[in-house]
Structure formats: C-alpha cells, structure tokens
C-alpha positions as CSV (number, residue, x, y, z in Angstrom):
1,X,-42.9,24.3,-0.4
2,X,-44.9,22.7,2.3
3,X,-46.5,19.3,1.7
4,X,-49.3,18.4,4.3
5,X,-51.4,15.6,4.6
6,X,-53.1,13.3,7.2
7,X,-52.3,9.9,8.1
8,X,-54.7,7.8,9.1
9,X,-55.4,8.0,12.8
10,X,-52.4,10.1,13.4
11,X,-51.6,13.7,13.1
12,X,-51.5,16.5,10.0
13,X,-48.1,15.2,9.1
14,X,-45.6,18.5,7.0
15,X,-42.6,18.1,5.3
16,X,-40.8,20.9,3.9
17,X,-39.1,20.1,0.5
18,X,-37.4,22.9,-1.8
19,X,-35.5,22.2,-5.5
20,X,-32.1,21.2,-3.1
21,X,-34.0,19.3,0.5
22,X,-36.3,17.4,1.9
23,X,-36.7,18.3,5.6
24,X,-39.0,16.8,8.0
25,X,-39.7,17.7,11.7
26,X,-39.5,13.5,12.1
27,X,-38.8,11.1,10.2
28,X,-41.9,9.5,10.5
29,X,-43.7,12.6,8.7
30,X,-42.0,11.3,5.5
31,X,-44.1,8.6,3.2
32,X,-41.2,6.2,2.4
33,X,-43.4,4.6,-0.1
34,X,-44.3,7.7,-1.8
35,X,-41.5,7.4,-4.8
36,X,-41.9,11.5,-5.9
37,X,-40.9,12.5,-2.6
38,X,-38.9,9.4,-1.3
39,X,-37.4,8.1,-4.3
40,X,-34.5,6.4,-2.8
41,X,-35.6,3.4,-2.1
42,X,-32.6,1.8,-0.3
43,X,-32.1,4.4,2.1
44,X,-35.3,4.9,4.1
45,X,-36.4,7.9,6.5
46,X,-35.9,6.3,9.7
47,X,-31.9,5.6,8.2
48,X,-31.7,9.2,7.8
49,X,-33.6,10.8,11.1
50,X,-31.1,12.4,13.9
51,X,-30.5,10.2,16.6
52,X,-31.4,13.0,19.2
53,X,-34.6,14.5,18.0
54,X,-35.7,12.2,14.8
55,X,-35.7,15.4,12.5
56,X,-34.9,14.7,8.8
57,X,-32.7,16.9,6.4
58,X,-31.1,15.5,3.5
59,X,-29.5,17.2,0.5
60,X,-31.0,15.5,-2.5
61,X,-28.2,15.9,-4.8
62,X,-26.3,13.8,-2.0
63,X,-29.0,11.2,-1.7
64,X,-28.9,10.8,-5.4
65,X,-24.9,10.6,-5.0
66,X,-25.2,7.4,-1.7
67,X,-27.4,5.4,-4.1
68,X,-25.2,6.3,-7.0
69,X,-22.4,5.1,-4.4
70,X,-24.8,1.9,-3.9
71,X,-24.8,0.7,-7.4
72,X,-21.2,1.4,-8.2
73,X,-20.1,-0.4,-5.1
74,X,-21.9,-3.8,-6.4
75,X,-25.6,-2.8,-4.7
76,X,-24.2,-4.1,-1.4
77,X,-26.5,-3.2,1.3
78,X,-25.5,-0.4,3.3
79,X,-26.4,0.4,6.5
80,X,-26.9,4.0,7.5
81,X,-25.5,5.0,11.5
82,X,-25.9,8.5,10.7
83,X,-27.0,10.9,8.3
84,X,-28.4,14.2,9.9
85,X,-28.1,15.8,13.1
86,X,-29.4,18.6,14.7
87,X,-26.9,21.4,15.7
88,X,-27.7,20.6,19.3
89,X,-26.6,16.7,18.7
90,X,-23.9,17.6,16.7
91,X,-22.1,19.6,19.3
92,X,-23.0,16.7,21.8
93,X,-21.2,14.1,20.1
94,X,-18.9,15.4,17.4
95,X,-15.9,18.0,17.3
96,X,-17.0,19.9,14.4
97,X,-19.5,21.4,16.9
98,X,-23.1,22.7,15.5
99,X,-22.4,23.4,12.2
100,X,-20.5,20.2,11.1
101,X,-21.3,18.6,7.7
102,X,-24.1,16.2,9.4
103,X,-25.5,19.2,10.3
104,X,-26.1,20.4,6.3
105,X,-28.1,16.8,4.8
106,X,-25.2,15.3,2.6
107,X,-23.3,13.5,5.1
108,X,-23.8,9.7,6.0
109,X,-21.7,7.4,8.3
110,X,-21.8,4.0,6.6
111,X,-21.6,0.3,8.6
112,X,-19.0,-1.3,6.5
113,X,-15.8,-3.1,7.2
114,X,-12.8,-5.0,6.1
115,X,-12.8,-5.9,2.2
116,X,-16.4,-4.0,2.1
117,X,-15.2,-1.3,3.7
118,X,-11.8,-0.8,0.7
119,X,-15.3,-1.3,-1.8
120,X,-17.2,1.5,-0.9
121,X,-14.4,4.1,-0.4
122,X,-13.1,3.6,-3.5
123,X,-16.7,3.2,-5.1
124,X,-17.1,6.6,-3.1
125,X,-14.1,8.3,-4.6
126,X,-15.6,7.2,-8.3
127,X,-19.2,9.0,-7.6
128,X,-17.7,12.3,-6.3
129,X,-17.7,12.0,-2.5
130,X,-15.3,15.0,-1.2
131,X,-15.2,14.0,2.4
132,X,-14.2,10.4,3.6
133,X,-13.3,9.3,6.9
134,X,-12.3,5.9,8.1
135,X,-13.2,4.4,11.1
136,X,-11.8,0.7,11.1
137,X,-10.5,-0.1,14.6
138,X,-12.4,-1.7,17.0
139,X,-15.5,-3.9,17.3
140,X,-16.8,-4.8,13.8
141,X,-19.8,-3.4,14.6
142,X,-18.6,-0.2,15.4
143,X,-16.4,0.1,12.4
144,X,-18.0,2.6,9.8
145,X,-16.8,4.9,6.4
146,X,-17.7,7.8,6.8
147,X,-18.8,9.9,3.2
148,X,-20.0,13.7,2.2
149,X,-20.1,15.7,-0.5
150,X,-19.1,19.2,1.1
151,X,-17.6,21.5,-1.3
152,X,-16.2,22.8,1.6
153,X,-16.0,22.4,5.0
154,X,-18.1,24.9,6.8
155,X,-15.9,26.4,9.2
156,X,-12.9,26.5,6.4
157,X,-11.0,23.4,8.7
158,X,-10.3,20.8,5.9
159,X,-9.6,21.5,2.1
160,X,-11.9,19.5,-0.2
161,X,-11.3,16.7,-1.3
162,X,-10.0,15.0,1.7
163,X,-9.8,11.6,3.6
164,X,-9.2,11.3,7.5
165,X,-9.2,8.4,9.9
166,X,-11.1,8.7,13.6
C-alpha cells in the first residue's frame, strides 16, 4: 500500500507500508508525529534513514522489538548510529556485502557503553534479539551494541542466535 500526501510547500511525499514494513524513499517522507504510521515514538525517522542515501526500511515487528528492548532496559535513551542501509552502502562499509541484515529493516547499531552497554545486551537477550555484536574498544563515542532479530543470516554465515565482537 502506498500512502501519498502533500506537505506543505514541499513535494507529494510516498511511503510504501505493507502488514511487515514501512519503507520510505527518505526519511523525511515519513510524518514522525503521525502515531498510525510512526508509532514508535523514541526512535524517529531520521534515527533510522541510511547514512548514504536517507532511504527508510524498517521491519515493524523489529521496531516493536527495540522499544520493547527500550522499556526492559530501564527506558534509557538510546541512540540509533544505524538502522538501514541500502545494498550499495552496505557493501561500502560492511563485510556482509549487499545483503547483510542492515540491509532487511530489523537491524540497529546502538550508542551505548560500559555498565549501559552490559544493560541493553542482556535487556536484548530477554526481548528476543537473535543477533548481537559488541563493539566496546575505543573512543566512547565510537563504542556501540549492535542488535537484530534475523532468524537467519542471509547468506547462511552465522547460526541464530549468536553474539560476536567487532
């Protein structure tokens, strides 16, 4: 299903939603205030858009699962660093190439660290997140967990559930 509308002074804006997505050519085409589409209100568009081309795919079943992740974790904030990317970006900047789990809408790379960080994975563990990589080296600011909720990997590389470090 299409939704269309027009903003004011800017362009017909279309965002394509189905029972399982919500995909967006940018971010900016999704209404963050418009609870029926956007109901997660923690975890706006812009949080989600790929860094490369500001598209927007997200699994809602695994937007339902971060702010279920949200809650159980104490409602700490949580910053977003990447949800989806475009096969294109994808194979630029990660080694699971262009069809990765950020490339499917139910993958998110969260800014946490230290006794935050021990939190949300084991917060993310409780809600059912499959996938979890730890990245806790380095810069604080560059330190992130890493969560999806892949049944499988794509290309058959790790057995669900699983946990790696970068």
């Amino acid at each position: 299903m299409w939704i269309s509308r027009t903003g004011k002074g800017k362009n017909i804006m279309a965002v394509r939603t189905t029972e399982t997505h919500i995909e967006a050519d940018h971010y900016t085409d999704i209404d963050a205030s418009d609870r029926v589409l956007w109901p997660w209100k923690n975890f706006p568009p812009h949080e989600m858009q790929c860094r490369h081309c500001g598209a927007v795919k997200v699994r809602k079943s695994a937007m339902d699962r971060l702010t279920l992740l949200r809650s159980h974790a104490g409602d700490l904030p949580m910053h977003v660093n990447s949800a989806y990317r475009c096969p294109a970006y994808n194979q630029q900047i990660s080694s699971t190439g262009p069809t990765g789990p950020h490339t499917l809408g139910g993958s998110f790379d969260l800014q946490v660290h230290r006794g935050r960080a021990w939190t949300v994975m084991r917060a993310a563990m409780n809600v059912g997140f499959s996938g979890i990589g730890v990245a806790q080296k380095g810069a604080t600011r560059s330190r992130f967990l890493h969560v999806d909720d892949e049944e499988h990997d794509p290309d058959n590389r790790m057995i669900r559930p699983t946990v790696w470090s970068y």
